[in-house]
Structure formats: C-alpha cells, structure tokens
N, C-alpha and C positions, 0 to 999 in steps of 0.2 A: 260386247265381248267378241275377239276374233273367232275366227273358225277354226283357229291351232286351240285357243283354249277351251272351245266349246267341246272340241272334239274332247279331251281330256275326261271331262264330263261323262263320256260315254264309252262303256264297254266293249269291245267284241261278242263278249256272251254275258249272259247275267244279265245282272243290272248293278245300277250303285242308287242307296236309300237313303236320301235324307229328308230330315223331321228336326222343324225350327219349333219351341216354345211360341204359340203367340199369345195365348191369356193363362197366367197358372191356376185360378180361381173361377171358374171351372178347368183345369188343364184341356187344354185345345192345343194342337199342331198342325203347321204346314208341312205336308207331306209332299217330294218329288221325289220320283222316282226316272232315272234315265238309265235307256234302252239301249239297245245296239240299232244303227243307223239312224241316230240321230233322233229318237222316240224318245216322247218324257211322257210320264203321267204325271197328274197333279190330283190332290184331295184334301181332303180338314179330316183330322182325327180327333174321337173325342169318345166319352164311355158312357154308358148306360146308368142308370143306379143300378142295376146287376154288377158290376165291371165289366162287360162286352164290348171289346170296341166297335164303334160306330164311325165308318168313312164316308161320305160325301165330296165325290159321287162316288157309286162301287167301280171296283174297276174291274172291266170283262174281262181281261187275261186271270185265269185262275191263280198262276203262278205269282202271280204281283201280288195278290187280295192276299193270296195264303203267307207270303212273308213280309208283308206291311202287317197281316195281323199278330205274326209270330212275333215282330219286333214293336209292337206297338204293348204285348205284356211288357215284354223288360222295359220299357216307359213304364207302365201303369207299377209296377212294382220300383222300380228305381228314376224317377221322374228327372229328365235333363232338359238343360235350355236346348242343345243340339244332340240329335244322334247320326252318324252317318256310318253303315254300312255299304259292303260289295257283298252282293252275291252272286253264285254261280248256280245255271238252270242246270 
C-alpha cells in the first residue's frame, strides 16, 4: 500500500473502526482501529456467555476500549461480516 493510501486510512482526530467477521460460530472479529499519525490498534473481539465483549489484547487508550466496546453492541445485537466506523475524540 502507498503512503498516499495508507495515509487515507488515518484521521487527523478520532480514529476510523473497523471489525471484519472472521468465525460466525462463535462470532469473532478482527478489529483495527487507525489513529492520527499514523497509529493503528489491532484486536479479536469476541463475547462472554454473559454477552460482554471480550478484546484481546485490551487496549490502553481508554477512548479506543470505550468505542470498540460501544460498537462491538451493535455487532452483538445486529451481527455483520464488516463494520467501519469514523469517530471523533
């Protein structure tokens, strides 16, 4: 990938979220999340038998944990092969 399109990729502020289907039985997703300056997180989402989602690894920015977990309901409640959000901190 070049560095015109990688940059695309990444925000000024926020971040942009996405979450690919990789098993639907148990539903599991790959989660990346990219930063500004060129930052990505990576994780596996997946649910409890409570429904609590469960990330591996956690992520130490608060603000990424807290809306990978908000967007990881509307998975668990309406389950998609992709989901990609933008958000703003």
């Amino acid at each position: 990938m070049s560095g015109e399109s990688s940059a695309l990729l990444h925000p000024e502020t926020g971040a942009r979220f996405v979450f690919d289907r990789v098993s639907e039985q148990p539903p599991r997703y790959r989660v990346a999340v990219y930063l500004p300056e060129f930052r990505t997180f990576a994780c596996t989402l997946e649910w409890d038998d409570r429904g609590a989602a469960r990330l591996d690894p956690e992520p130490s920015d608060a603000w990424v944990a807290g809306e990978v977990t908000k967007l990881a309901r509307v998975l668990h409640r309406d389950p998609k092969l992709r989901l990609t959000r933008w958000r703003g901190e």
